[in-house]
C-alpha positions as CSV (number, residue, x, y, z in Angstrom):
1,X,-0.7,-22.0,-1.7
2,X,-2.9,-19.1,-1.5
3,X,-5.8,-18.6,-3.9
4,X,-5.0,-16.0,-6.7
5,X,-7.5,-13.0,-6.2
6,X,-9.8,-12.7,-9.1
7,X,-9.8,-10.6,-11.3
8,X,-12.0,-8.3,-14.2
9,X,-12.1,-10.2,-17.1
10,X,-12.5,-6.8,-19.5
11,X,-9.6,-5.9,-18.2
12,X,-6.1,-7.2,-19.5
13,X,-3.6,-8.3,-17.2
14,X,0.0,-6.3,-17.5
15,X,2.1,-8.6,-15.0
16,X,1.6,-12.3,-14.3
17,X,3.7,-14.7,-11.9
18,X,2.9,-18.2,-11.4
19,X,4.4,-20.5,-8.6
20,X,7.8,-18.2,-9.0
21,X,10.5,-19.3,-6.6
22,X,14.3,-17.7,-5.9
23,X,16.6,-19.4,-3.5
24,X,19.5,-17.4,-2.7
25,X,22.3,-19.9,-0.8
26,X,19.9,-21.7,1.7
27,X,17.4,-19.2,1.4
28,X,14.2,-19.1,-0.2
29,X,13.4,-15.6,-0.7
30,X,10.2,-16.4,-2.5
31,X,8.0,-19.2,-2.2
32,X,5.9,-20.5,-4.6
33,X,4.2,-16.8,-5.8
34,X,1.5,-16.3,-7.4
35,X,0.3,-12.7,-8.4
36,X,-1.5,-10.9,-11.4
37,X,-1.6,-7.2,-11.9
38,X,-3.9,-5.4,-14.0
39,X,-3.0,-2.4,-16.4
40,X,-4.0,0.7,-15.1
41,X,-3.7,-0.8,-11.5
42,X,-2.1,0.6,-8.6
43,X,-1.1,-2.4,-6.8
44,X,0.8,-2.2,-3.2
45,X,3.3,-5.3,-1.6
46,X,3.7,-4.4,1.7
47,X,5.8,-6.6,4.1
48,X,8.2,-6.4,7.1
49,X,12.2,-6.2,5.8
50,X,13.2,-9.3,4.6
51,X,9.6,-10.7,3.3
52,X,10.7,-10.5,-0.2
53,X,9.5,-7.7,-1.7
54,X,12.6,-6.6,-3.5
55,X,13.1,-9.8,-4.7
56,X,10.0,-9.5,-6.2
57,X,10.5,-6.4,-7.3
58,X,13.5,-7.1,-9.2
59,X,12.1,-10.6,-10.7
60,X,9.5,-8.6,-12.5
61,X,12.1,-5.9,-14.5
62,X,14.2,-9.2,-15.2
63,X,17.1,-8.2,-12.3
64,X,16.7,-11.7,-10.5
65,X,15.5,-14.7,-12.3
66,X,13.5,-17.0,-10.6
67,X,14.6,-20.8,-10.1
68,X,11.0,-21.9,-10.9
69,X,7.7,-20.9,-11.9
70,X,6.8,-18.1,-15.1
71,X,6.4,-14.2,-15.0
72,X,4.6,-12.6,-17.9
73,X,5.0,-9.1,-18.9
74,X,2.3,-7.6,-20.8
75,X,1.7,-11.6,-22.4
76,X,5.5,-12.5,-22.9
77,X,7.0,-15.3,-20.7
78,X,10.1,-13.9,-19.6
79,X,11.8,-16.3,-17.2
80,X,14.3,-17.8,-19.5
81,X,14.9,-14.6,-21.8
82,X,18.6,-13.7,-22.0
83,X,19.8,-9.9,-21.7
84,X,19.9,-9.8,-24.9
85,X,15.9,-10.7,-24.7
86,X,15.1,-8.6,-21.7
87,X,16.4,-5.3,-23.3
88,X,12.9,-4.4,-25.0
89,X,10.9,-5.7,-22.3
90,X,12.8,-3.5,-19.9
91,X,12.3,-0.3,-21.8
92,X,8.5,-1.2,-21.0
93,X,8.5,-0.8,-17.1
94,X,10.1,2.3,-15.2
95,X,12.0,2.2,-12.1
96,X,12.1,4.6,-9.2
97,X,14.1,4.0,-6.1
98,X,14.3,4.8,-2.3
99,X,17.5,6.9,-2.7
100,X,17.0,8.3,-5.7
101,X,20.1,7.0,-7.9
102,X,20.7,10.7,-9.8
103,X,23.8,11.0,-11.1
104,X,25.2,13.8,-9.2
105,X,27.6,15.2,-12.0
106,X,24.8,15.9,-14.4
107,X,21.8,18.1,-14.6
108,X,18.1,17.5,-14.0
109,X,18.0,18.0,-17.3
110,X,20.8,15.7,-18.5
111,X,20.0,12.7,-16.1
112,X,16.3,12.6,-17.1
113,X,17.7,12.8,-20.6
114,X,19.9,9.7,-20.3
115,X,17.4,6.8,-20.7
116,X,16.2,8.4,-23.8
117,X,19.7,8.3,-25.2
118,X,20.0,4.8,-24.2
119,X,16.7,3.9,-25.6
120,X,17.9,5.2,-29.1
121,X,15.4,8.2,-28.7
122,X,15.3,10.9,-31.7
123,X,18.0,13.2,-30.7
124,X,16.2,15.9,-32.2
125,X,13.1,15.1,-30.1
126,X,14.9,14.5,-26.7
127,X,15.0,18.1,-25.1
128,X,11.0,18.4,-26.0
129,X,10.2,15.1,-24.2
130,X,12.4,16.0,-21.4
131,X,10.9,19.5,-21.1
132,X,7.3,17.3,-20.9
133,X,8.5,15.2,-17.9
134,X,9.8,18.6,-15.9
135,X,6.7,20.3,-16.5
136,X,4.9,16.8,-15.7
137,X,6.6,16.6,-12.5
138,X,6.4,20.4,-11.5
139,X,10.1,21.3,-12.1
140,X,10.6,23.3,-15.1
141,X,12.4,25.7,-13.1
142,X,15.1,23.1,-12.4
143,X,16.0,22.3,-15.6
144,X,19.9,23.2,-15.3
145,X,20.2,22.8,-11.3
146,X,22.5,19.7,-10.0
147,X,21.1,17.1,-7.9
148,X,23.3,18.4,-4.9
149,X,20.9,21.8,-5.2
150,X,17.5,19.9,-5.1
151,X,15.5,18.4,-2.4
152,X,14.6,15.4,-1.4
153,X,11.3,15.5,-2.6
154,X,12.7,17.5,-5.9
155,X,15.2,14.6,-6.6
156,X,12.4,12.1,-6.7
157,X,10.7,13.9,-8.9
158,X,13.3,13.9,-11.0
159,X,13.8,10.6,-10.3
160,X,10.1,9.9,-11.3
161,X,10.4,12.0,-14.5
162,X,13.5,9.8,-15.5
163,X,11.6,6.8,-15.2
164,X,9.1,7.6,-17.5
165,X,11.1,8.9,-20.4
166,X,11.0,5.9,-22.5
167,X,7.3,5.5,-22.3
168,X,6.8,2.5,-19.8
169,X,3.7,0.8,-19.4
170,X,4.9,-0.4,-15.7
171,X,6.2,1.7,-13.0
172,X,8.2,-0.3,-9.9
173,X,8.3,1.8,-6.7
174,X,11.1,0.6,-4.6
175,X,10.6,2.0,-0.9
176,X,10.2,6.1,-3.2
177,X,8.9,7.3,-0.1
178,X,10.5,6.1,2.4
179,X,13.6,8.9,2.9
180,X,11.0,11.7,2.6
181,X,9.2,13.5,5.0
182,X,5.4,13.3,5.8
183,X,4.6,16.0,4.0
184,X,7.1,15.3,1.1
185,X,5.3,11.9,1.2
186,X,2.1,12.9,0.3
187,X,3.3,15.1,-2.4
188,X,5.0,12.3,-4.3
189,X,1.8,10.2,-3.9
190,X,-0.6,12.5,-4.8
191,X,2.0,12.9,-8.4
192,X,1.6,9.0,-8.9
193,X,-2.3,8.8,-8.6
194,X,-1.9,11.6,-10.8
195,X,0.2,9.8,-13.5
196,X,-1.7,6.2,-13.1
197,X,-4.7,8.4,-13.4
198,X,-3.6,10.6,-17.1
199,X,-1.2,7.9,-18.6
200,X,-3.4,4.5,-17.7
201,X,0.3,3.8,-15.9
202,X,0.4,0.7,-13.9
203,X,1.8,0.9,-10.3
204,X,3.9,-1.6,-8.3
205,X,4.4,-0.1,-5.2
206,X,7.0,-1.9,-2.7
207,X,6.2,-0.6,1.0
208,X,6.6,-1.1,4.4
209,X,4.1,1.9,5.7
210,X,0.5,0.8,5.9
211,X,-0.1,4.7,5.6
212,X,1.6,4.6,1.8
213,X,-1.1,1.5,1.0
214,X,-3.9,3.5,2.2
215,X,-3.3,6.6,0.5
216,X,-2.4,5.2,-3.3
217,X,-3.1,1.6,-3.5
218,X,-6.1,-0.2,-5.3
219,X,-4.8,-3.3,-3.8
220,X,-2.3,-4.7,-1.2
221,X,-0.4,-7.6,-1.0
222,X,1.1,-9.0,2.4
223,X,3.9,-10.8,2.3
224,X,5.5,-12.4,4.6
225,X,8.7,-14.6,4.1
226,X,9.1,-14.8,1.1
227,X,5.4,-16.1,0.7
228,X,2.1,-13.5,-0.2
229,X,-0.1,-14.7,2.9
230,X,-3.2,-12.0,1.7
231,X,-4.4,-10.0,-0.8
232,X,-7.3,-7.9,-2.0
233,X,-9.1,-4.3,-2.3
234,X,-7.2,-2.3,0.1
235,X,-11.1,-1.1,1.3
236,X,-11.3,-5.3,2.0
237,X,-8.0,-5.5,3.6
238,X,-8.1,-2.6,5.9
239,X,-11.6,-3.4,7.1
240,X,-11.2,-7.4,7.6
241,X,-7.8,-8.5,7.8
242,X,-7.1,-12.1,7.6
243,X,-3.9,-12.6,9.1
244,X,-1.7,-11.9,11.9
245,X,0.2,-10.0,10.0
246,X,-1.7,-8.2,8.5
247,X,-3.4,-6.8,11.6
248,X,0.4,-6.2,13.2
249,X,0.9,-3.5,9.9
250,X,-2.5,-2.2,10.4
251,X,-1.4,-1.3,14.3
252,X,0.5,1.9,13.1
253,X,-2.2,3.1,11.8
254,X,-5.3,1.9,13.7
255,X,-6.1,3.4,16.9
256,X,-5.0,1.8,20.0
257,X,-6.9,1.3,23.2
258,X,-5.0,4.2,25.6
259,X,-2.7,2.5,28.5
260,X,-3.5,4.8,31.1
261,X,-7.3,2.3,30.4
262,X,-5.8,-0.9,29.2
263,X,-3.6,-1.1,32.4
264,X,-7.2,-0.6,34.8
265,X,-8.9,-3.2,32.6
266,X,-9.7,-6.2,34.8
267,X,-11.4,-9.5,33.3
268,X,-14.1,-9.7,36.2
269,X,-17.4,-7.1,36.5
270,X,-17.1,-4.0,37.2
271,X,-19.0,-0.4,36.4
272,X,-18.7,-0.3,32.9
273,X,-17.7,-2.6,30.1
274,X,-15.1,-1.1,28.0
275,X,-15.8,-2.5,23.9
276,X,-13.5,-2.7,20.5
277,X,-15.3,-2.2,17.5
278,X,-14.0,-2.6,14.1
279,X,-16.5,-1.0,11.7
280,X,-16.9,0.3,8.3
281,X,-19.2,1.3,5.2
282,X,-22.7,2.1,6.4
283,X,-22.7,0.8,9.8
284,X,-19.8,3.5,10.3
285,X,-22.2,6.2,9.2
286,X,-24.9,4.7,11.7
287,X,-26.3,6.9,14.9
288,X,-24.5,4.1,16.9
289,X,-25.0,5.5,21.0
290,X,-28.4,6.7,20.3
291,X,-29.8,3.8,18.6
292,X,-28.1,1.8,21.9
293,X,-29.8,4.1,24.2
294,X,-33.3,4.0,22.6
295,X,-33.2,-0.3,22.1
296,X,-31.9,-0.6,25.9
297,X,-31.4,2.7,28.3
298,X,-28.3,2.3,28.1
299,X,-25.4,5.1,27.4
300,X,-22.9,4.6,25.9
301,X,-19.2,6.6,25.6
302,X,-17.0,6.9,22.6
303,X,-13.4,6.4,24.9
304,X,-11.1,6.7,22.0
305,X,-11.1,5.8,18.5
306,X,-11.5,7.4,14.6
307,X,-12.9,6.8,11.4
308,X,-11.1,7.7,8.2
309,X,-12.2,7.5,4.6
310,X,-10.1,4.6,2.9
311,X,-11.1,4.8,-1.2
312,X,-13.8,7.5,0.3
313,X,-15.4,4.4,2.6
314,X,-15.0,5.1,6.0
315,X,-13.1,2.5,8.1
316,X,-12.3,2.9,11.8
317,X,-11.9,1.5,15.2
318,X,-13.7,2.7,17.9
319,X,-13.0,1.8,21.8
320,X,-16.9,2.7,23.7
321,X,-17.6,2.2,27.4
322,X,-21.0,0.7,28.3
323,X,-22.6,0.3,32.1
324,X,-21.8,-2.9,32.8
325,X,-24.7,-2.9,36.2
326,X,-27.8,-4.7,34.3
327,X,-26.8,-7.6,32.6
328,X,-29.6,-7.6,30.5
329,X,-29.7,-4.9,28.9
330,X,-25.8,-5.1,28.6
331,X,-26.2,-8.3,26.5
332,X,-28.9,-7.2,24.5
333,X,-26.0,-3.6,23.7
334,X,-23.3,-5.7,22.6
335,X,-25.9,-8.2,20.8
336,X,-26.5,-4.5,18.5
337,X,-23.3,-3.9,18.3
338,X,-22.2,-7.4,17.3
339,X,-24.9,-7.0,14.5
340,X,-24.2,-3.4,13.3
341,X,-19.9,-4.2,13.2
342,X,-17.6,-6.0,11.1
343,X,-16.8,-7.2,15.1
344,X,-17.4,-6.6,18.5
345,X,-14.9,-7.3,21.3
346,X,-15.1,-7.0,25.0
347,X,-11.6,-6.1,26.1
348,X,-12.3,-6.3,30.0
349,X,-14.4,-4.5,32.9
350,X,-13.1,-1.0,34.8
351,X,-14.2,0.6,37.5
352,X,-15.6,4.3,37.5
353,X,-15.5,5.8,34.6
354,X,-13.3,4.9,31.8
């Protein structure tokens, strides 16, 4: 079993799951899980389909019940609690959903307004809290249109604002993204930092884009058949990843050594040395090529690569081309480079330029 992650101890934890395992039929959809989430956190499960993320998901709002282990929300063991028990509890922790789930025969206004009339809301207080949520979510223009007039992006707000009409201290994010364009994307994550950021919301973010993680997440958790196989600060992730996993996400979005060089690369000396680099933090910000040239005579070539911020540190993967000719001062290069890199790999030899 994996170690739990630890976490601050001034800061309460909203969701706990111990050892939690659900069989369906012959198959265990999770395995022995163990995860705490902290209140105000944004934290991101990421896994391929089928890992068990919505299964996960769902144990925590009380959908599926595990066969074994405990889940506490906000201190209160709910894996035996009836639906009788789990009424309260769900009224805590908001749901929003890949496909939206409006109910297309109502308004914006009227489907935001439901869970409030479920929830046993003050009538007389219902239209002023819904009017809150549209002008929260940017659509107080849309009040009185149908879902059938709206956007994608415009349903999900809605969708967004419905969840958080009762006042939940948890929001689930099942796949919200994932029918939305890139641009729609980003607009519907930059609302969510905003909310965790002025209600103290906490996030659980189900994913299957590395990209999603990066741009929202405090922390990720990988899971992989039904099992969480790593977790951590999304900066810690990104920038050393553990598993194989892991690093297979992370290829989306990581640059890629091109193939019209990979295909050249031979395993024997040649010209020049062609070098993967994984780097971050300060070393990232380092004069890397002229600090090479000055300790050796060497000069190096930046062949393809980036750096982007991740939580404002920067975190990138560089592909560099050094003269492979004097093996000396090769060795004493990639010595530098070994020092001043999270890691340092020689992919192979070309021959020219790369």
């Amino acid at each position: 079993m994996m170690k739990e992650l630890s976490v601050k101890s001034d800061v309460p934890l909203i969701i706990e799951m111990k050892n939690v395992h659900r069989t369906f039929g012959k198959t265990a959809a999770l395995k022995d899980v163990s995860l705490n989430i902290q209140a105000g956190e944004i934290c991101g499960i990421i896994g391929r389909s089928g890992a068990g993320k919505s299964t996960l998901i769902r144990c925590v709002n009380g959908l599926e019940r595990p066969d074994n282990g405990i889940i506490r929300i906000e201190g209160q063991d709910i894996s035996g609690y009836s639906d009788q028990q789990l009424l309260p509890v769900r009224r805590r922790i908001g749901m929003i959903f890949q496909h939206f789930n409006l109910l297309s025969s109502k308004t914006v206004a009227e489907n935001i307004e439901l869970p409030l009339k479920i929830a046993g809301y003050p009538k007389n207080k219902q239209k002023q809290r819904v009017f809150e949520l549209l002008e929260l979510v940017g659509l107080s223009d849309k009040a009185q249109q149908y879902p059938s007039q709206l956007s994608g992006g415009q349903k999900q707000r809605v969708g967004i604002a419905r969840a958080l009409a009762a006042d939940p201290v948890i929001l689930l994010s099942d796949e919200a993204t994932s029918a939305l364009d890139p641009e729609t994307t980003q607009s519907i994550l930059d609302l969510l930092k905003s909310i965790n950021r002025e209600l103290g919301l906490t996030i659980m973010l189900i994913t299957h884009e590395m990209e999603v993680i990066r741009q929202i997440a405090d922390r990720v958790v990988v899971m992989e058949n039904g099992s969480i196989v790593e977790e951590g600060a999304v900066i810690d992730v990104f920038a050393h990843p553990k598993t194989t996993m892991t690093r297979n996400l992370l290829q989306v979005i990581t640059p890629q050594l091109p193939d019209s060089i990979a295909k050249n690369l031979k395993q024997d000396k040649g010209d020049n040395v062609i070098v993967r680099l994984h780097i971050s933090g300060e070393n990232a910000r380092r004069p890397l090529f002229a600090e090479i040239a000055e300790g050796t005579g060497l000069q190096g070539y930046l062949v393809h690569g980036g750096i982007e911020l991740v939580q404002d540190i920067p975190v990138g993967t560089l592909f560099i081309s050094l003269p492979a000719l004097e093996p000396d001062r090769l060795s004493t290069a990639l010595a530098y480079l070994n020092a001043h890199s999270d890691s340092a790999e020689v992919l192979g030899y070309v021959s020219g330029n790369a």
